[in-house]
N, CA, C and O atoms as a GROMACS GRO file, in nm:
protein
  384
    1UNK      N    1  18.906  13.394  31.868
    1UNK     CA    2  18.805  13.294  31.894
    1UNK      C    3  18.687  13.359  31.967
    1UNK      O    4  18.713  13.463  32.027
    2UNK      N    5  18.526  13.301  31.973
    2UNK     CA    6  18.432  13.404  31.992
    2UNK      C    7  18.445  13.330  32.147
    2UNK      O    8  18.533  13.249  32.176
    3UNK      N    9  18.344  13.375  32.232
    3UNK     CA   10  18.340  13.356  32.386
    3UNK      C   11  18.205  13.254  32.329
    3UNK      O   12  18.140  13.279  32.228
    4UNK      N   13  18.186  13.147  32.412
    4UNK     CA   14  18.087  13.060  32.406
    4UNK      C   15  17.975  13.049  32.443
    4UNK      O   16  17.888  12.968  32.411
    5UNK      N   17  17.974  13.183  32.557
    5UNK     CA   18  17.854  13.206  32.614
    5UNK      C   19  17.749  13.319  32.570
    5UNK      O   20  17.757  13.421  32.638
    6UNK      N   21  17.657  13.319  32.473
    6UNK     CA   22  17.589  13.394  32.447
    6UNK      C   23  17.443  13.476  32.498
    6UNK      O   24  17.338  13.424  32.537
    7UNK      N   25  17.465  13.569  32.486
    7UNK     CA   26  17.278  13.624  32.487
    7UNK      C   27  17.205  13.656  32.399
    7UNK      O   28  17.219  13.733  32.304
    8UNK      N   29  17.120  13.593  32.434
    8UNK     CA   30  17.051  13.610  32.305
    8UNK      C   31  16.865  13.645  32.332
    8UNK      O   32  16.789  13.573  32.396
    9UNK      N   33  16.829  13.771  32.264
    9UNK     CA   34  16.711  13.823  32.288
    9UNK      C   35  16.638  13.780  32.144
    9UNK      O   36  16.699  13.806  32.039
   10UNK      N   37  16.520  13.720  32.139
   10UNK     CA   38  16.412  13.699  32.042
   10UNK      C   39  16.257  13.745  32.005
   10UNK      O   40  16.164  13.670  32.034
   11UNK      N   41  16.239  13.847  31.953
   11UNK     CA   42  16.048  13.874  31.956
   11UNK      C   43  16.012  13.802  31.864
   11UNK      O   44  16.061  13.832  31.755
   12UNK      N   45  15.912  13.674  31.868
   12UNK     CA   46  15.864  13.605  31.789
   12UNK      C   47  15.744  13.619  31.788
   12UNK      O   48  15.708  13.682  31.888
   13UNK      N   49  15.632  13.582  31.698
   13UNK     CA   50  15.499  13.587  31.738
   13UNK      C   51  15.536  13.388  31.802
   13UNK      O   52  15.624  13.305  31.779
   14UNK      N   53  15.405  13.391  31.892
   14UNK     CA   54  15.437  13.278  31.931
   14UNK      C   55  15.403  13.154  31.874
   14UNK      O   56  15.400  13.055  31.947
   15UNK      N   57  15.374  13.147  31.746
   15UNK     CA   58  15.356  13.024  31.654
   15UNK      C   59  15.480  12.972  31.609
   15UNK      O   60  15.510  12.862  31.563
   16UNK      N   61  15.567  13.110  31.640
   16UNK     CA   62  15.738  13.069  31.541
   16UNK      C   63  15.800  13.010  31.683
   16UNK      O   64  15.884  12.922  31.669
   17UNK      N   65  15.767  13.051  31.819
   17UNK     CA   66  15.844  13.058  31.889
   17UNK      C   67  15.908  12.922  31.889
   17UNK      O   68  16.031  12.915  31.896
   18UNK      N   69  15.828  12.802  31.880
   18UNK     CA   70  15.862  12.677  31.918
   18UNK      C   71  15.968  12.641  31.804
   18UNK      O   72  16.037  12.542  31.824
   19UNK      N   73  15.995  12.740  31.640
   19UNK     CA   74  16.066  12.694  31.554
   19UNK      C   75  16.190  12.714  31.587
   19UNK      O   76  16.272  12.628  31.553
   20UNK      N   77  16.239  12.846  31.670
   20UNK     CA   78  16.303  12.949  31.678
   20UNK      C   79  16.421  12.913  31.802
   20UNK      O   80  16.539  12.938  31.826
   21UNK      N   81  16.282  12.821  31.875
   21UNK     CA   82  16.362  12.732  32.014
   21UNK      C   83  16.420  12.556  31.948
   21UNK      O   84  16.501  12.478  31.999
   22UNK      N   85  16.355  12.547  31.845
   22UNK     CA   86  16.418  12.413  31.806
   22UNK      C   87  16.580  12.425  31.764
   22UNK      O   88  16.673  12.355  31.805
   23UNK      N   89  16.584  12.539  31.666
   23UNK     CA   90  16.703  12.611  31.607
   23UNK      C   91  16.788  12.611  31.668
   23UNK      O   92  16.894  12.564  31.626
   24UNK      N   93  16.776  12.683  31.838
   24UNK     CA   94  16.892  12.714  31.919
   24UNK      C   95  16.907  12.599  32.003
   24UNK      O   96  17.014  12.593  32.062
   25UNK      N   97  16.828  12.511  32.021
   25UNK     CA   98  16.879  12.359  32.059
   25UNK      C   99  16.913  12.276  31.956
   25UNK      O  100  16.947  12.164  31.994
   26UNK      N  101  16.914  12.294  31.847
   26UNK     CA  102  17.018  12.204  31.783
   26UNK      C  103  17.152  12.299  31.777
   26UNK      O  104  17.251  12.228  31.790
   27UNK      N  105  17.184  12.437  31.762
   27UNK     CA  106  17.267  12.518  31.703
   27UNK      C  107  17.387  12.444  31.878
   27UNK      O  108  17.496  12.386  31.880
   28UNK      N  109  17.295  12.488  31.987
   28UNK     CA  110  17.375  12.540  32.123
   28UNK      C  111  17.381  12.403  32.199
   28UNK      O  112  17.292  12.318  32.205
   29UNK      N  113  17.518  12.404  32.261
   29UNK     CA  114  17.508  12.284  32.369
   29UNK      C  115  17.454  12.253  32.514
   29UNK      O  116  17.464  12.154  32.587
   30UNK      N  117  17.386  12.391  32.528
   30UNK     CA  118  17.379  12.465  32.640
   30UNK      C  119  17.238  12.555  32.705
   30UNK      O  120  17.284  12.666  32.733
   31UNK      N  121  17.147  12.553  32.726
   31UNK     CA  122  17.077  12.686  32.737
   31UNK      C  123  16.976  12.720  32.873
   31UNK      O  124  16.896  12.650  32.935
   32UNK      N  125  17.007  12.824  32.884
   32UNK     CA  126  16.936  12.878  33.000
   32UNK      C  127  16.845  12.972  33.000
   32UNK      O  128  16.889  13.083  32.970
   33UNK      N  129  16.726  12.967  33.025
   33UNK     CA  130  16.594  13.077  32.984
   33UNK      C  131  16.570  13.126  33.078
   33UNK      O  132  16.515  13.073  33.175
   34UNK      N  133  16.614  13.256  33.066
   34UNK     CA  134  16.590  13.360  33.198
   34UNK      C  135  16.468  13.426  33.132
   34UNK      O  136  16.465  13.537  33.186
   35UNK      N  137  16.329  13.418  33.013
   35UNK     CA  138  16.230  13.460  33.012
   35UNK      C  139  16.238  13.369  32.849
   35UNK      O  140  16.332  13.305  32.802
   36UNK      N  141  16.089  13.397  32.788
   36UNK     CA  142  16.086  13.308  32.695
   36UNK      C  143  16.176  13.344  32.560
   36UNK      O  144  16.231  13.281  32.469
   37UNK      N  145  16.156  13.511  32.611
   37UNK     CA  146  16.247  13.578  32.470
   37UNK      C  147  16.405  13.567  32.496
   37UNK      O  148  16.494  13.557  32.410
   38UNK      N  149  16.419  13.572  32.638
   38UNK     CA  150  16.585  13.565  32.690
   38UNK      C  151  16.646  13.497  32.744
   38UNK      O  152  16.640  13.463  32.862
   39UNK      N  153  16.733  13.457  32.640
   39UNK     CA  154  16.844  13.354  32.668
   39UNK      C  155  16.973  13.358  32.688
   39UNK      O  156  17.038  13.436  32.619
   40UNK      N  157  17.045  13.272  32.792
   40UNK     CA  158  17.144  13.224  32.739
   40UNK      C  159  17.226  13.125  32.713
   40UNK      O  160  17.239  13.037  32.799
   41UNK      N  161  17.281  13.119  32.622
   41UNK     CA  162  17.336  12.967  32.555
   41UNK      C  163  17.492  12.957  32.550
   41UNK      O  164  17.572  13.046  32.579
   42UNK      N  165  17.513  12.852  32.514
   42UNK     CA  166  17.632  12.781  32.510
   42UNK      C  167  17.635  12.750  32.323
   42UNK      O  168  17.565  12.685  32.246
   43UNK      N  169  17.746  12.831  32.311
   43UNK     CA  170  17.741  12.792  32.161
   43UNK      C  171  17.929  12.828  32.091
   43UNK      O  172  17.981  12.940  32.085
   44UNK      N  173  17.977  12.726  32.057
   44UNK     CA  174  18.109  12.776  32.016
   44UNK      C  175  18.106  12.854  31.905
   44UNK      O  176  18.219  12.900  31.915
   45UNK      N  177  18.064  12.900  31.812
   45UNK     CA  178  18.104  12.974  31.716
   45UNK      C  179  18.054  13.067  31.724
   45UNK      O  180  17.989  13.079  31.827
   46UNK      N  181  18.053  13.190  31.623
   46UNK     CA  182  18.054  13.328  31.627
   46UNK      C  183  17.896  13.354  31.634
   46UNK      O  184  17.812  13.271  31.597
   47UNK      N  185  17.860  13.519  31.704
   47UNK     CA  186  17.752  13.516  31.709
   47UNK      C  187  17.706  13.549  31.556
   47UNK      O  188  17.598  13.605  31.538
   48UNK      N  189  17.739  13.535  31.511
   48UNK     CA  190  17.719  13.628  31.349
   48UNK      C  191  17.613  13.490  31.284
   48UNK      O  192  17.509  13.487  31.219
   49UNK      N  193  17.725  13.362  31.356
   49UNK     CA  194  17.661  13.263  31.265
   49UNK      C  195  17.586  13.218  31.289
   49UNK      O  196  17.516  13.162  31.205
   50UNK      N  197  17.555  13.216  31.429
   50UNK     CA  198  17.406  13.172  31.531
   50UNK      C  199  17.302  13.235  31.438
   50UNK      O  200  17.214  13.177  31.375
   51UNK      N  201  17.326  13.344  31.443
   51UNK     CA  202  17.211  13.471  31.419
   51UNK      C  203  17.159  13.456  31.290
   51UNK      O  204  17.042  13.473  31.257
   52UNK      N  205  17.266  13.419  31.211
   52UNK     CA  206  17.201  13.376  31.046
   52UNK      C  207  17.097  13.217  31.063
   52UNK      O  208  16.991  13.200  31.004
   53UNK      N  209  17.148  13.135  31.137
   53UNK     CA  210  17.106  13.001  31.139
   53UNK      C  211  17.003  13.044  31.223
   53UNK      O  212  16.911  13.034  31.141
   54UNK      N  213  16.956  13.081  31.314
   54UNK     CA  214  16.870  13.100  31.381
   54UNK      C  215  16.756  13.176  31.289
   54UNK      O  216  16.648  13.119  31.299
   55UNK      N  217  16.755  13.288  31.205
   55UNK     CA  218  16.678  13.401  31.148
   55UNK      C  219  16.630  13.290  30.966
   55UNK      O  220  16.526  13.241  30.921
   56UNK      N  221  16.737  13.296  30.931
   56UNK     CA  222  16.706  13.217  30.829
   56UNK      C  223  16.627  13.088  30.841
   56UNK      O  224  16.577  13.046  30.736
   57UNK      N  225  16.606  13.009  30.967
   57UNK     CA  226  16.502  12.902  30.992
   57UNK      C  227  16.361  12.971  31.025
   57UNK      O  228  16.256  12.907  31.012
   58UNK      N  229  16.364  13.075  31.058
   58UNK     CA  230  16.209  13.156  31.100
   58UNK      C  231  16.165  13.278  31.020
   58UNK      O  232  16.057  13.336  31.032
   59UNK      N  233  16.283  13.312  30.924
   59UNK     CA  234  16.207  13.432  30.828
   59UNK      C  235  16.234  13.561  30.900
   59UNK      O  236  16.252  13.666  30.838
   60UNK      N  237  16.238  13.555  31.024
   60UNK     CA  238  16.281  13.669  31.112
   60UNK      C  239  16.401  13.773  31.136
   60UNK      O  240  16.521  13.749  31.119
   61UNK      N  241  16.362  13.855  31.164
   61UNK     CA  242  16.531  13.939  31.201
   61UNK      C  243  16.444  13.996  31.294
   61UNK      O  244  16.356  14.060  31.236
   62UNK      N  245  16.437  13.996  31.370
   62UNK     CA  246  16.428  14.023  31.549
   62UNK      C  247  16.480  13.974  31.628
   62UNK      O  248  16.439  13.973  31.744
   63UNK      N  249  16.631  13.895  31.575
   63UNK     CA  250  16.732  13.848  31.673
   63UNK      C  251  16.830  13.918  31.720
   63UNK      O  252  16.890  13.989  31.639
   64UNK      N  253  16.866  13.919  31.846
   64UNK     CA  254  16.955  13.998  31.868
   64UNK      C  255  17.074  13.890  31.956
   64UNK      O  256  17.032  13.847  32.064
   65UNK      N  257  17.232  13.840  31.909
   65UNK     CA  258  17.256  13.765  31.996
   65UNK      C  259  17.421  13.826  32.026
   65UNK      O  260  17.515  13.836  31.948
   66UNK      N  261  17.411  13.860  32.162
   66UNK     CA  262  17.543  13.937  32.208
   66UNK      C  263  17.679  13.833  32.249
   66UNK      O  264  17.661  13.765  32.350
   67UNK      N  265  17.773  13.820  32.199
   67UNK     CA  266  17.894  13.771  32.283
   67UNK      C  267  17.908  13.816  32.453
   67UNK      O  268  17.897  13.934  32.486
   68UNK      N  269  17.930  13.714  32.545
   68UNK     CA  270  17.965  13.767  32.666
   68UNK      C  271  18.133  13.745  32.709
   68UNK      O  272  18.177  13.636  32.673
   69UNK      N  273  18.219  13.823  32.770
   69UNK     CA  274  18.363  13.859  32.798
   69UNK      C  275  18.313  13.672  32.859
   69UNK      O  276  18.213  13.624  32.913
   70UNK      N  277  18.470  13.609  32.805
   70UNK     CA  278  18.477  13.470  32.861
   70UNK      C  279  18.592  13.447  33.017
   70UNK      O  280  18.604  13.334  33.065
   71UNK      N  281  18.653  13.546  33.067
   71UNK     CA  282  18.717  13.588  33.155
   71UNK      C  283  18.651  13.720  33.234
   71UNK      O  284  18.596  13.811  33.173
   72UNK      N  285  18.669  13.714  33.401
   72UNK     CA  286  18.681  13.815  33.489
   72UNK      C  287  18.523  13.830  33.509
   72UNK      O  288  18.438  13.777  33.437
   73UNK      N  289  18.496  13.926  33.636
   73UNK     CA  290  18.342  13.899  33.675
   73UNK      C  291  18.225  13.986  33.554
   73UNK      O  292  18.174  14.096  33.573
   74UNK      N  293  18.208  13.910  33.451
   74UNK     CA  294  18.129  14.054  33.394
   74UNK      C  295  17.987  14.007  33.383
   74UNK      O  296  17.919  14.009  33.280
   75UNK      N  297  17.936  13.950  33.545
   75UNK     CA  298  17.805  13.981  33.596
   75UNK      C  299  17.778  14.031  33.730
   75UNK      O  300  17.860  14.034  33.822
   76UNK      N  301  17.660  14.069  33.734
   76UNK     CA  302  17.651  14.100  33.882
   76UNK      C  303  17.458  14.096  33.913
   76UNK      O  304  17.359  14.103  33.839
   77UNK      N  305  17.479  14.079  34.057
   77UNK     CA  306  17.315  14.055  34.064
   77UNK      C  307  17.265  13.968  34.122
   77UNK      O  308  17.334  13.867  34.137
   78UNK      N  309  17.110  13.968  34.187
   78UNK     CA  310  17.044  13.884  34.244
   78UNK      C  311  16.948  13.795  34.113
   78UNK      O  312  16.866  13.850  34.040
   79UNK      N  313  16.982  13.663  34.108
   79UNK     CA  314  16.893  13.579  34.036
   79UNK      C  315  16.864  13.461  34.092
   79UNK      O  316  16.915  13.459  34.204
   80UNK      N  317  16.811  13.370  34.070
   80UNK     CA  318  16.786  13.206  34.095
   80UNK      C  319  16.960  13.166  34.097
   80UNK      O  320  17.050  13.214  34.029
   81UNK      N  321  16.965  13.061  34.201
   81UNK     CA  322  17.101  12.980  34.205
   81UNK      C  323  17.155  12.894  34.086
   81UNK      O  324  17.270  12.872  34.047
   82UNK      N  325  17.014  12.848  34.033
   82UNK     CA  326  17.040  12.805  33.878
   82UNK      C  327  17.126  12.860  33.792
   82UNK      O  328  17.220  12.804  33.736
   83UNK      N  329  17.089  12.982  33.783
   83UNK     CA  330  17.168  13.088  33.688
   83UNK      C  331  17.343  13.095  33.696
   83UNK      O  332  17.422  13.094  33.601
   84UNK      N  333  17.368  13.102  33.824
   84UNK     CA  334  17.495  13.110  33.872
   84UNK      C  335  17.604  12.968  33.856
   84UNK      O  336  17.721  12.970  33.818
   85UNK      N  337  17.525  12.856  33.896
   85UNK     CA  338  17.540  12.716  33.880
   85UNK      C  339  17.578  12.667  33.693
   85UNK      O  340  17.662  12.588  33.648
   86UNK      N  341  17.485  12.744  33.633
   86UNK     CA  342  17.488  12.725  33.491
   86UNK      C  343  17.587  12.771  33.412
   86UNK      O  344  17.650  12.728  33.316
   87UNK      N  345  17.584  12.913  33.507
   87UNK     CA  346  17.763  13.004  33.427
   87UNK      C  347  17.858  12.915  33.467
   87UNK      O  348  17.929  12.867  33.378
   88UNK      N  349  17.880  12.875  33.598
   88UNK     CA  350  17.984  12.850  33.607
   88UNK      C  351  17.999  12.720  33.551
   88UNK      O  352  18.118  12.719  33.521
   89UNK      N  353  17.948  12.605  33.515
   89UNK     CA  354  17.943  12.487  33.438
   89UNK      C  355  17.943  12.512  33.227
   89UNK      O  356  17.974  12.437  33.135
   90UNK      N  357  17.904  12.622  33.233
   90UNK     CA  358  17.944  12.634  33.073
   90UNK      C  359  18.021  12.721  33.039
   90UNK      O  360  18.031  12.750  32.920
   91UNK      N  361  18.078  12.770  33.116
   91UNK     CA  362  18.195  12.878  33.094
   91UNK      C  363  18.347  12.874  33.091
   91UNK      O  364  18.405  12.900  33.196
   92UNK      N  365  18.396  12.853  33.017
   92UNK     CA  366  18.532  12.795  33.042
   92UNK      C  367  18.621  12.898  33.100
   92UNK      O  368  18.727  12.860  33.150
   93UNK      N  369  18.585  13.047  33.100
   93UNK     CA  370  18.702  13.118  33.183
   93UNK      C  371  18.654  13.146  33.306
   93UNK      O  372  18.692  13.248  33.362
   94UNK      N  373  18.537  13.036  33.388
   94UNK     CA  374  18.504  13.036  33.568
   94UNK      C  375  18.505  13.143  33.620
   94UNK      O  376  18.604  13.119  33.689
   95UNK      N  377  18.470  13.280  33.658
   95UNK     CA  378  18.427  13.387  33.656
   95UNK      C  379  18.429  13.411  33.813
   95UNK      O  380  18.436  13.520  33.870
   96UNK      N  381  18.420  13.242  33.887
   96UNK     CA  382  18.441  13.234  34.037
   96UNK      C  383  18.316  13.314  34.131
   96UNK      O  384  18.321  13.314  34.254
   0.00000   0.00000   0.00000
């Protein structure tokens, strides 16, 4: 089963951007914008299939969207409290 929490990096020109962001809010249940190109989302299925649904609505392949480990700490770092608040509410293996 894939991990639910994804990253996902996008270079759009910015006319697509708003298509590109419609895509991953209907695709994801979830999302958090740590910059306009970088995300991360909440999405149950594989990144394979994000990435087609996402690219195939914009013509693009400048997607890049990584699986993150759904167990044990695999972050680290100073960010906004948001960020931290957000993992731990869409993450089902709580990372603590």
């Amino acid at each position: 089963m894939a991990n639910s929490i994804k990253l996902i990096y996008h270079k759009t020109p910015p006319a697509d951007l708003s298509l590109v962001m419609d895509k991953i809010r209907e695709a994801c249940s979830a999302i958090y914008e740590i910059s306009p190109e970088l995300l991360l989302v909440k999405y149950e299925g594989e990144a394979h299939t994000l990435f087609t649904a996402i690219s195939e609505a914009t013509g693009e392949n400048a997607v890049l969207i990584i699986d993150t480990p759904s167990t044990g700490n695999f972050y680290w770092g100073l960010m906004n409290k948001n960020l931290w608040e957000w993992l731990d509410e869409n993450n089902e293996g709580k990372m603590g």
